[in-house]
C-alpha positions as a printed NumPy array, in Angstrom:
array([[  0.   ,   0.   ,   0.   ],
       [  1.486,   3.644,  -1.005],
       [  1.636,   5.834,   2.229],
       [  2.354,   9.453,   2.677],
       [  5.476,  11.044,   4.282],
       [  2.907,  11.092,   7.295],
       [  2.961,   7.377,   7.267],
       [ -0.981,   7.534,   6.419],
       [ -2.22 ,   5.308,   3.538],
       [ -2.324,   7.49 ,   0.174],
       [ -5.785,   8.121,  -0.596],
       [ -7.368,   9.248,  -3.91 ],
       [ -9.165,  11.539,  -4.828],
       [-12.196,   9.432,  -5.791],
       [-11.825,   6.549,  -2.84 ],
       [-15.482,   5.065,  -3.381],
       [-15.391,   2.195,  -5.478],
       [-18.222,   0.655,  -5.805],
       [-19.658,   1.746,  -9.019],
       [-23.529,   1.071, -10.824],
       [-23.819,   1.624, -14.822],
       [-23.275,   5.5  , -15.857],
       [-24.526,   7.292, -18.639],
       [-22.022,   8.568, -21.295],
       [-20.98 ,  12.197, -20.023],
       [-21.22 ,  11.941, -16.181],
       [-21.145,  14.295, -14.217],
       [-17.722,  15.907, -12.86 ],
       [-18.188,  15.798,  -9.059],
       [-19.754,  18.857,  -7.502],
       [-22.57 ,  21.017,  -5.938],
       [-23.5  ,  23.755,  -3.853],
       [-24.456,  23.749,  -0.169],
       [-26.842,  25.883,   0.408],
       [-26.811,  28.679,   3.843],
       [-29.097,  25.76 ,   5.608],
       [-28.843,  27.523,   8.86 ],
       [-30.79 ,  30.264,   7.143],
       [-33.521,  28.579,   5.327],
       [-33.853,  26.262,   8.312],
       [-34.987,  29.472,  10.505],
       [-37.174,  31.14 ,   7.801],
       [-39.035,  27.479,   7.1  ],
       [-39.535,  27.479,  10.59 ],
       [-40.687,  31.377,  11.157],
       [-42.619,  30.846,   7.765],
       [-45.025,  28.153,   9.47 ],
       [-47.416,  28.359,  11.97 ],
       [-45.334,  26.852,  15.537],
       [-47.83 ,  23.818,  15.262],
       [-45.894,  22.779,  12.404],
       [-42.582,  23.371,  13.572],
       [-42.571,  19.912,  15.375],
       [-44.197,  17.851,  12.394],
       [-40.999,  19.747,  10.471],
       [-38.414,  18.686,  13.131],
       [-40.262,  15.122,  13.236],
       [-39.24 ,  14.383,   9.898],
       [-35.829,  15.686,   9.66 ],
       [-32.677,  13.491,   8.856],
       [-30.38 ,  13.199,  11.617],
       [-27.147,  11.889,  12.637],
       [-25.46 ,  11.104,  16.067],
       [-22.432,  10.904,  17.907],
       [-20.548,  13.089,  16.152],
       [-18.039,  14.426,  18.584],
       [-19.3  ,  18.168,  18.476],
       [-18.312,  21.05 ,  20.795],
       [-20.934,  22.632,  22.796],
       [-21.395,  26.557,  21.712],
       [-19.182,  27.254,  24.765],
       [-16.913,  30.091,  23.304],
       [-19.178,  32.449,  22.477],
       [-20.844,  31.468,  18.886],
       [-22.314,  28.061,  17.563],
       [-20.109,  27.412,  14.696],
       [-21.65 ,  25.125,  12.009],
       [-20.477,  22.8  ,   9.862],
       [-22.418,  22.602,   6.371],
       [-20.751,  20.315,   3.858],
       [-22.413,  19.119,   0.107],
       [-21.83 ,  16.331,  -0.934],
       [-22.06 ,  14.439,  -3.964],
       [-24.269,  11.632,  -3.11 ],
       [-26.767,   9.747,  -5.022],
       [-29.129,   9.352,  -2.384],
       [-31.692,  11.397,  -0.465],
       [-31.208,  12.402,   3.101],
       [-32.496,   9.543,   4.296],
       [-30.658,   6.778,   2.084],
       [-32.871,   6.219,  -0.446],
       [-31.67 ,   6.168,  -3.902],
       [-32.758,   8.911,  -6.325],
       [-35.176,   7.835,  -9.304],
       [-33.214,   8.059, -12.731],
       [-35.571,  10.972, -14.225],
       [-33.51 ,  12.719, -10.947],
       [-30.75 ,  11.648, -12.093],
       [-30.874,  12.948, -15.574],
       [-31.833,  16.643, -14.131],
       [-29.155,  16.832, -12.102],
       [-27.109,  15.869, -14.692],
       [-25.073,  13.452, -12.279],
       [-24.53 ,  10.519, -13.641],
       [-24.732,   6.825, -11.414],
       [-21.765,   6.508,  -9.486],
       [-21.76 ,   6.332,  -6.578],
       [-19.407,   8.532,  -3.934],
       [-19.356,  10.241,  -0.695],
       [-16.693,  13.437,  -0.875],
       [-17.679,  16.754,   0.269],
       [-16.702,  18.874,  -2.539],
       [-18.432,  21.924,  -1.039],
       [-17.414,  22.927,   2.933],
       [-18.219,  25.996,   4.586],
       [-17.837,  26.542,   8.121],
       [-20.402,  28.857,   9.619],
       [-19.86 ,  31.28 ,  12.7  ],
       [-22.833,  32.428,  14.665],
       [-22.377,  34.803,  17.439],
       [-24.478,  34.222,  20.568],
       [-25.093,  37.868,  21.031],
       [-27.309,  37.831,  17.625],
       [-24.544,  39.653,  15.81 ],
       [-23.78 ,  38.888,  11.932],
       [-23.21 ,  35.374,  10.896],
       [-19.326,  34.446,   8.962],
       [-19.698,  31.767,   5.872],
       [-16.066,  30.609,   5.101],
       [-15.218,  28.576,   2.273],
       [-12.859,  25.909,   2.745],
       [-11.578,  24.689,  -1.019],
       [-12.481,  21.236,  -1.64 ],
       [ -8.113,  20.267,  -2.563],
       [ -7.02 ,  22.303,   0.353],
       [ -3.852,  19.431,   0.872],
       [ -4.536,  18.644,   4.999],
       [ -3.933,  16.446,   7.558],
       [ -6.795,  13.839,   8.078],
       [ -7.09 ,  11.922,  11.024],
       [ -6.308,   8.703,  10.397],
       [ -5.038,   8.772,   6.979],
       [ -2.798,  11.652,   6.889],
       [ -2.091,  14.087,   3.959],
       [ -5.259,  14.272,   1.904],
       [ -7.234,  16.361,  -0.342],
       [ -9.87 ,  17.831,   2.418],
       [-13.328,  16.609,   0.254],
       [-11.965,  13.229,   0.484],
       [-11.824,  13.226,   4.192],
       [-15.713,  12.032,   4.467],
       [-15.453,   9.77 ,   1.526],
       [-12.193,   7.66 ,   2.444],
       [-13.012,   7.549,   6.012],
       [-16.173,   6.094,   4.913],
       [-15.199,   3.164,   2.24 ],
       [-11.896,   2.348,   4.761],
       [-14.012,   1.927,   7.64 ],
       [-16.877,  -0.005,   5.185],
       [-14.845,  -2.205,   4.245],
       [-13.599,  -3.684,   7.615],
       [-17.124,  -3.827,   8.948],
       [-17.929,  -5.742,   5.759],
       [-15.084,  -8.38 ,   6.329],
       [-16.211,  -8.105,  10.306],
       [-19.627,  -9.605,   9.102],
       [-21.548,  -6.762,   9.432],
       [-25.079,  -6.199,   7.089],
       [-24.403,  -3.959,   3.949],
       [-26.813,  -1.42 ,   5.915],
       [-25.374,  -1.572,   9.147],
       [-21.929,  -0.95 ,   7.73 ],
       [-23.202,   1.704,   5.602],
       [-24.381,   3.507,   8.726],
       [-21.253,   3.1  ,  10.74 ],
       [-18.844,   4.06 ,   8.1  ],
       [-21.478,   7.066,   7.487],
       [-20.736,   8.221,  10.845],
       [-17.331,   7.838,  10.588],
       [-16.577,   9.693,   7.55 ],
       [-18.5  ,  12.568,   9.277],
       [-16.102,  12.471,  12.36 ],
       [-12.837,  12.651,   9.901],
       [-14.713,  15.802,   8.097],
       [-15.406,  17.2  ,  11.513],
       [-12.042,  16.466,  12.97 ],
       [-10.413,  17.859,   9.798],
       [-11.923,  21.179,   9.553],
       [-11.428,  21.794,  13.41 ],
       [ -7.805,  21.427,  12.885],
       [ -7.363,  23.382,  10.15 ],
       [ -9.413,  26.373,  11.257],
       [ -8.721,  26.216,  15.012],
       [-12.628,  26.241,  15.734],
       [-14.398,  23.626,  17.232],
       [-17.37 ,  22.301,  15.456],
       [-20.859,  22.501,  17.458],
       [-23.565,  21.293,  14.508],
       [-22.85 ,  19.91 ,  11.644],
       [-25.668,  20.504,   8.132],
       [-25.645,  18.067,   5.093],
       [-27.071,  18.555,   2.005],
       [-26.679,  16.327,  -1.618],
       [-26.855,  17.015,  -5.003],
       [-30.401,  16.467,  -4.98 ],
       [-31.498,  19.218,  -2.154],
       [-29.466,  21.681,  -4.267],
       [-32.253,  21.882,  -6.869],
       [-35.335,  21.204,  -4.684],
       [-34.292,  24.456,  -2.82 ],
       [-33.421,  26.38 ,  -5.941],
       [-37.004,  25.216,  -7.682],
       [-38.613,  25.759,  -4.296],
       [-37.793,  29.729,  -4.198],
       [-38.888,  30.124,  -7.89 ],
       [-35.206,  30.361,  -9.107],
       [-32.041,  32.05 ,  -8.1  ],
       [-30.847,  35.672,  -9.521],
       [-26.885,  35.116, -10.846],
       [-24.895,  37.781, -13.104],
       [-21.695,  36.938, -15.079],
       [-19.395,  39.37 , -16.167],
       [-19.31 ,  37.601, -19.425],
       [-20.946,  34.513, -21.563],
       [-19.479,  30.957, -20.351],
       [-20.194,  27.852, -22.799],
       [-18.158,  24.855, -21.092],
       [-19.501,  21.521, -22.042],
       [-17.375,  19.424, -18.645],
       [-20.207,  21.418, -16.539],
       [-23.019,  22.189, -19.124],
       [-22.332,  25.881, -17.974],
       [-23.776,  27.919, -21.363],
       [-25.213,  31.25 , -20.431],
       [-24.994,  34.392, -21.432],
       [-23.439,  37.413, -19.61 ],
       [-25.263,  39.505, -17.279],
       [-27.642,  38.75 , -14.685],
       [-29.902,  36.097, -15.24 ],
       [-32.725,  33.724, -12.997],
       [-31.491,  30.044, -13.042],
       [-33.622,  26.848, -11.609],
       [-32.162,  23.454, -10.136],
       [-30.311,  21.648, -13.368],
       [-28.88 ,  25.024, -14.749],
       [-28.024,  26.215, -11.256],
       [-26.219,  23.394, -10.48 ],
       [-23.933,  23.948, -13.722],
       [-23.194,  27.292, -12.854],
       [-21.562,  26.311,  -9.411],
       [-19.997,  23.324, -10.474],
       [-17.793,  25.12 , -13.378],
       [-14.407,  25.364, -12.611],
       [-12.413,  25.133, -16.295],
       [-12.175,  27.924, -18.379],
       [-12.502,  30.117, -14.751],
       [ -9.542,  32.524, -14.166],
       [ -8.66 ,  30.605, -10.916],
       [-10.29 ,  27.587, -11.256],
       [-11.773,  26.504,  -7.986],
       [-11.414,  29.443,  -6.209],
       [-13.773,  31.56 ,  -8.477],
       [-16.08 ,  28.143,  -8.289],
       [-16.189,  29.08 ,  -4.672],
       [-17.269,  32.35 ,  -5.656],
       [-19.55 ,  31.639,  -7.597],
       [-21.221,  29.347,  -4.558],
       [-21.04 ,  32.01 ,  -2.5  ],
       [-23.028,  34.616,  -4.721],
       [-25.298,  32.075,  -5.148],
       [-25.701,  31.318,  -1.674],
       [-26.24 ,  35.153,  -0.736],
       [-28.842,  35.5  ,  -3.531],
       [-30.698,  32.555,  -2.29 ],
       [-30.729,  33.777,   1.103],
       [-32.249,  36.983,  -0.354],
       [-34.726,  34.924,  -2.655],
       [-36.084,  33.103,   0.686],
       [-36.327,  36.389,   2.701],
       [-38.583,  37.958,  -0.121],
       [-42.121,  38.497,   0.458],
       [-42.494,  36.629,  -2.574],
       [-41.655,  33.493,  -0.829],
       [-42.638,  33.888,   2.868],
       [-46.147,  34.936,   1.926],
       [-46.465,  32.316,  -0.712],
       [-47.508,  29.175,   1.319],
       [-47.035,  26.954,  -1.191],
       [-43.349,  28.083,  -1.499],
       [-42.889,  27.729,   2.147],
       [-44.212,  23.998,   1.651],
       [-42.391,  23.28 ,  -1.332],
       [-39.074,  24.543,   1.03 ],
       [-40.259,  22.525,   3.77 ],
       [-40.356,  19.254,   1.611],
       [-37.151,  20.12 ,   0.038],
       [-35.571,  20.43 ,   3.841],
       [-37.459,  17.096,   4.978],
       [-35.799,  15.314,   1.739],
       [-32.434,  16.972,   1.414],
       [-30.606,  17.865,   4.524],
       [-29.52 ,  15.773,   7.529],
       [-28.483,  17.328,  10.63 ],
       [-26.609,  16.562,  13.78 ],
       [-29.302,  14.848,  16.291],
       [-28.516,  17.673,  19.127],
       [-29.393,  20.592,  17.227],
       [-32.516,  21.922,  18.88 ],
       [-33.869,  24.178,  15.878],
       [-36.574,  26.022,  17.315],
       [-34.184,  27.195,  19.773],
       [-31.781,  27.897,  16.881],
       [-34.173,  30.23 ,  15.09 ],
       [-34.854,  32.333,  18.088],
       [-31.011,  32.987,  18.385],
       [-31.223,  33.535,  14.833],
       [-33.221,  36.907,  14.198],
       [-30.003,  38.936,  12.85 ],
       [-30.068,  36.891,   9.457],
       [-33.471,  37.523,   9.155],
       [-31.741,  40.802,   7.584],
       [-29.453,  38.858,   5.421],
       [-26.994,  39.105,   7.718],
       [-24.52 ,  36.495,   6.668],
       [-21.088,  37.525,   5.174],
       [-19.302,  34.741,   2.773],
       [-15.488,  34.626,   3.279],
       [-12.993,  32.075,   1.656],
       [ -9.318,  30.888,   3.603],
       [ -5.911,  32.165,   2.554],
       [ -4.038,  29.42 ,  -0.084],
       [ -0.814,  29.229,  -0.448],
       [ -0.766,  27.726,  -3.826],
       [ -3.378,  27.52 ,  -5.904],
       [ -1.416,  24.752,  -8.677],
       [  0.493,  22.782,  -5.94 ],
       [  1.013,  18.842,  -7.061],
       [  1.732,  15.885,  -4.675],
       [  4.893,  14.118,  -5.161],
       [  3.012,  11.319,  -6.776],
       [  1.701,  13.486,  -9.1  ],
       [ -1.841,  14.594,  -8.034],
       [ -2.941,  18.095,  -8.311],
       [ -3.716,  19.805,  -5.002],
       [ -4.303,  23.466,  -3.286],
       [ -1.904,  24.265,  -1.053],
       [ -2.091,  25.792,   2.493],
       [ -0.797,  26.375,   5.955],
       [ -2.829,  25.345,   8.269],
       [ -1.376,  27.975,  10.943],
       [ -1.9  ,  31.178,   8.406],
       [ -5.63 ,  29.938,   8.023],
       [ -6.05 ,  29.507,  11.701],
       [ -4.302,  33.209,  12.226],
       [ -7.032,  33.989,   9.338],
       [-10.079,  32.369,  10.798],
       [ -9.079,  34.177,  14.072],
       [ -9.675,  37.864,  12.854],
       [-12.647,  36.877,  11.162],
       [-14.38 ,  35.358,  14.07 ],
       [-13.239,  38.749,  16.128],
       [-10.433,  36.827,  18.006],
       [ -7.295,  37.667,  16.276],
       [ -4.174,  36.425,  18.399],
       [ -2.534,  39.336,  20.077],
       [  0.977,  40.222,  18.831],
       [  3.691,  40.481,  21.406],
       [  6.505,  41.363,  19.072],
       [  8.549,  44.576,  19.736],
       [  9.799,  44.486,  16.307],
       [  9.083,  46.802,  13.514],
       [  8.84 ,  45.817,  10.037],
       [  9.208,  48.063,   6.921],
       [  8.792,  45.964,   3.313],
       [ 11.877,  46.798,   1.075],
       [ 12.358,  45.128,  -2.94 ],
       [ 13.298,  41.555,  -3.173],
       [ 16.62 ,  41.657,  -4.615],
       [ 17.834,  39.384,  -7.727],
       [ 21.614,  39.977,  -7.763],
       [ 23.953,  38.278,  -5.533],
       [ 25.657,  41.123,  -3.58 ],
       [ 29.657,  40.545,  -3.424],
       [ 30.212,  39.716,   0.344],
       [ 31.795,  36.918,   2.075],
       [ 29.101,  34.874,   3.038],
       [ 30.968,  32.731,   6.037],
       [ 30.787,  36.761,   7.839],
       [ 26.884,  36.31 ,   7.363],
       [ 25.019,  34.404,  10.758],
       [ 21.789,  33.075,   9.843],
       [ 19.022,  31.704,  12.706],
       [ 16.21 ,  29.608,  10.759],
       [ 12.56 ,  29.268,  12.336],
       [ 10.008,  27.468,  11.066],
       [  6.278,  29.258,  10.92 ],
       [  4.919,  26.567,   8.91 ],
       [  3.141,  23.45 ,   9.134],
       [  5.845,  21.684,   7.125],
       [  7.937,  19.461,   9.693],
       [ 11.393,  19.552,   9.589],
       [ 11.547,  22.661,   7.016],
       [ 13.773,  24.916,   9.268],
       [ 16.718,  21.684,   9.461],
       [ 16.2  ,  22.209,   5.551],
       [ 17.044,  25.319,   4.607],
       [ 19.474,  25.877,   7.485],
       [ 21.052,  23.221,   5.799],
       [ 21.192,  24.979,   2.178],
       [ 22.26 ,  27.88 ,   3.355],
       [ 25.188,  25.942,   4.664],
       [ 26.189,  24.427,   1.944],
       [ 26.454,  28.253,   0.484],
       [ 28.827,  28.809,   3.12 ],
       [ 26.591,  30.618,   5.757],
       [ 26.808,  30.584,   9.154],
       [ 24.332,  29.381,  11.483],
       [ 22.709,  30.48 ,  14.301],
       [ 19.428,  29.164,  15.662],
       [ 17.483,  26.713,  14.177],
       [ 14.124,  25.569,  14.754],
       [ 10.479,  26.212,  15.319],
       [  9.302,  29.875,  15.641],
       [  8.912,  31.398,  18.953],
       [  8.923,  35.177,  17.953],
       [  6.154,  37.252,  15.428],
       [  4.591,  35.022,  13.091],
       [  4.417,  35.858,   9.384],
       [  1.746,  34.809,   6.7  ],
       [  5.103,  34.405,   3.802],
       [  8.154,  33.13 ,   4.024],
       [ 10.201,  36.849,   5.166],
       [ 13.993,  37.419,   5.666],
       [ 14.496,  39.686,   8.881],
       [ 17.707,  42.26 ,   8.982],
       [ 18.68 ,  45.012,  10.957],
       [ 19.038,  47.077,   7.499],
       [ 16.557,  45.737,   4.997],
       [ 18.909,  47.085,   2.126],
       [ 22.561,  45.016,   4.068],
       [ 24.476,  42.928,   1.869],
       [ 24.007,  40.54 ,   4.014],
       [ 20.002,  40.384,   3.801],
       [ 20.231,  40.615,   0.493],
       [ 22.399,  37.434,   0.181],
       [ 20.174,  35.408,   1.993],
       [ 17.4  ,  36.208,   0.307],
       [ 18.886,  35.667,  -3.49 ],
       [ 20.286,  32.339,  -2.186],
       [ 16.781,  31.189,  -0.994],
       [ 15.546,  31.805,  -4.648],
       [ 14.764,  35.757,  -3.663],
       [ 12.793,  36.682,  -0.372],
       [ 11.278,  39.473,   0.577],
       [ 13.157,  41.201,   3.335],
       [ 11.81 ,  43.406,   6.265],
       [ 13.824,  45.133,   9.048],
       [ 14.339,  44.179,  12.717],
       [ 15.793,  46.428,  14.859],
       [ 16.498,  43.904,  17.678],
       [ 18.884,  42.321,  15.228],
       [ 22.434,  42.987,  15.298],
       [ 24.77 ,  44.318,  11.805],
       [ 25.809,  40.615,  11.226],
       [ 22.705,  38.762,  11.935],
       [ 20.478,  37.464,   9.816],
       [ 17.073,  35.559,  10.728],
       [ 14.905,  33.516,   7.612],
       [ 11.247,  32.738,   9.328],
       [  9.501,  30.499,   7.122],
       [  5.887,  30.078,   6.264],
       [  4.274,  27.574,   4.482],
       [  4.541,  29.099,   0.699],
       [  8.138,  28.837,   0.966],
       [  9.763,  26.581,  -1.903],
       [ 13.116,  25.267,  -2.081],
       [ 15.343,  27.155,  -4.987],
       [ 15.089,  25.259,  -8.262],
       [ 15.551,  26.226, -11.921],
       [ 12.52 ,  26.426, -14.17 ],
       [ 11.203,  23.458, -13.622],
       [  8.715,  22.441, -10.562],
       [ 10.182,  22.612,  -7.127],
       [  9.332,  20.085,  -4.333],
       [  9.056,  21.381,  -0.504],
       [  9.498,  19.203,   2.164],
       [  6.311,  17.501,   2.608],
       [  6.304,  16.35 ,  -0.731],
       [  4.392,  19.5  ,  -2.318],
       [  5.342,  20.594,  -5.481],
       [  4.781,  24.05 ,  -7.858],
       [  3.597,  24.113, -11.167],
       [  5.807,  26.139, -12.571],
       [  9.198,  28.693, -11.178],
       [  6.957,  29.684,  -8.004],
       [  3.551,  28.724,  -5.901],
       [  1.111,  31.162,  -7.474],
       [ -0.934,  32.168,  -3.852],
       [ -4.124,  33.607,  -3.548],
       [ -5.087,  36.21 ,  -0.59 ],
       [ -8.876,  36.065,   0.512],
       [-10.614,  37.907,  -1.555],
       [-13.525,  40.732,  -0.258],
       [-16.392,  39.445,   1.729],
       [-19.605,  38.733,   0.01 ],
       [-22.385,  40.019,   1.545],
       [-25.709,  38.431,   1.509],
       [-27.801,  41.526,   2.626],
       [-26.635,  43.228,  -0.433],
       [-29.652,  44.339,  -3.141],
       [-28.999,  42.488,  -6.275],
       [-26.68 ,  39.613,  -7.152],
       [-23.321,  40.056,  -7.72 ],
       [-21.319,  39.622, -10.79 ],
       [-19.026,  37.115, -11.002],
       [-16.192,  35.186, -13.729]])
């Protein structure tokens, strides 16, 4: 069995196997989670209270799940889409469903939509943030794996031993259910940093009973897409799209600037405009909208068994406003590969936490007495006698071992060293070169050496000190071809090409907004 440099069994991507006959064309994993949390609370408000509990009744649920308990101040919620085959409650979908959601028959269980949802518990506005579906993490009991295949792995691993135990096809496909929702759980906490209190799923098939059930969603395009892989053909500007064509526009990700980033963005508009669509009049004075929701909900979504939603919808006035802003994580590199050749987003786990922190109003204080002022990275190697040069290392990364790594490169140059190891002092989002003078020699040869740093200055450091803190983008110096890190990551190209979080998308905004 291949294992990663974690000593955790390589997983695919796709790691469900089992496999019923498929139409020509399938289609290319992926859907949309919807902002359940929302349209859970407006079904509810929408209906008289004696129908809340015939509602709640008939809900999907799932237990022992290992969530957290609210206890720092929000209820953070876990809603994932996945790309299953079957209604909330197991059953199979009919093939005329099939055909509209243009899915194809196989049959899987990754998550290829994740969005972890903060709630405040003083009523304040709600944070959606959008966790790519390749983000390259650690998985509990697997190791280094595409995040969407967390679920889905955990799942067919843990089937497969029941099955071989003895256990019923059902009762294994309940268990391993579970446990593929722990991994997801467990993943996402230790990424982010939060703790997971309710968790919200959703398949391919809730996707367009929600859309239909609303009358459509409102979308705008900055410009016409035709691209066959998704069946995304539409014309630019804004535009009302049900279920089937819906579901093409957030599954496209070719021909998109940055692939399945602006697919993320393109979930989120959607999200906010569906929000909007359920708070119009149009829908919460339309009873037979608010039953068609309601039957969508019943069908579509499965929720952790301790989520008390009536009390959730009283804590949940503010997004009766729309109040629910749509972030997306910090990546380090958007075209990373895996040393065995499989094509991945890269991030650092301890930028996104820092990330997640300021979001979520709890940004980690900064201690540092040091100031920092950003000066050009240099690309000439400055004539100095290296072996004058000390150099401490620290790793600010996720990457084990990195510091050892490049301490021992710049070695090899003829460096001195000083300190090496794991960060202990201000921690940096890129990979930065620290010097009293920003414009030294010195600096400067550090930085060209490790294939051209910034550099900032650091007026606790002495003339002949140098100190290299590295963050998780950081790639070894290569020529012009792909350059491997030390946890078997790779670029596609001279550099990692990363992408800062782009601006928050509002959901209390008039009007959808425009998107690649």
């Amino acid at each position: 069995m291949r294992t990663d440099r974690h000593g955790g069994a390589h997983v695919p991507e796709q790691p469900t196997t089992r496999k019923v006959p498929r139409r020509p064309a399938p289609f290319s994993r992926i859907q949309i989670t919807i902002a359940i949390a929302a349209v859970l609370v407006l079904v509810i408000t929408g209906f008289a209270w004696r129908s809340v509990d015939s509602l709640r009744s008939s809900l999907a649920t799932a237990g022992g799940l290992g969530l957290g308990g609210g206890k720092d101040g929000a209820v953070d919620i876990l809603l994932v889409g996945t790309d299953s085959r079957t209604d909330a409650h197991g059953n199979p979908l009919s093939q005329s469903e099939l055909q509209a959601l243009r899915a194809g028959d196989e049959v899987a269980s990754n998550t290829d939509t994740i969005v972890l949802v903060r709630v405040p518990n003083d009523g304040g506005s709600a944070t959606a943030i959008s966790i790519p579906r390749d983000a390259y993490v650690d998985v509990p009991g697997i190791g280094m794996s595409k995040i969407n295949a967390a679920y889905g792995a955990t799942k067919e691993n843990e089937r497969q031993k029941l099955i071989a135990a003895g256990k019923s096809e059902s009762t294994a496909d309940k268990d391993s259910t579970q446990a593929g929702r722990q991994a997801l759980i467990k993943s996402v906490a230790k990424l982010t940093g939060i703790t997971v209190d309710h968790y919200a799923e959703i398949g391919l098939l809730g996707f367009v009973l929600l859309t239909d059930a609303v009358g459509g969603v409102d979308v705008c395009l900055n410009a016409a897409v035709d691209e066959p892989l998704s069946g995304a053909k539409f014309p630019a500007g804004e535009q009302k799209l049900s279920g089937s064509d819906a579901l093409s526009f957030v599954r496209q990700r070719h021909d998109l600037p940055r692939g399945d980033l602006d697919r993320i963005v393109r979930q989120q508009v959607f999200m906010a405009s569906l929000v909007q669509q359920v708070l119009s009049a149009k829908t919460l004075t339309n009873p037979g909208k608010l039953n068609q929701l309601s039957a969508a909900v019943q069908r579509s979504v499965v929720l952790d068994s301790d989520w008390d939603i009536i009390d959730f919808a009283t804590q949940l006035q503010g997004l009766a406003g729309g109040a629910v802003k749509f972030e997306t994580v910090p990546v380090v590199d958007i075209n990373a590969m895996t040393d065995y050749g499989e094509s991945i987003v890269q991030v650092d786990p301890k930028a996104i936490r820092k990330y997640v922190a300021g979001l979520v109003g709890e940004e980690p204080k900064d201690d540092s007495k040091t100031t920092t002022t950003d000066s050009a990275v240099p690309t000439t190697m400055p004539d100095i006698d290296v072996s004058s040069v000390t150099v401490d290392v620290a790793n600010d990364s996720s990457i084990g071992g990195l510091a050892a790594t490049v301490a021992t490169t710049l070695e090899n140059e003829g460096f001195g060293l000083g300190n090496v190891g794991n960060n202990t002092g201000k921690s940096v989002t890129r990979t930065t070169v620290f010097a009293k003078d920003s414009g030294s020699d010195a600096a400067k040869a550090v930085s060209v050496t490790l294939g051209g740093l910034p550099i900032e200055t650091d007026s606790s450091l002495s003339s002949g000190k140098v100190r290299v803190v590295l963050a998780g983008d950081y790639k070894s110096p290569a020529g012009t071809s792909s350059s491997t890190s030390s946890d078997g990551i790779s670029s596609v190209g001279t550099s990692p090409t990363p992408v800062e979080p782009g601006p928050p998308i509002d959901a209390g905004n008039k009007g959808p907004h425009c998107v690649n």
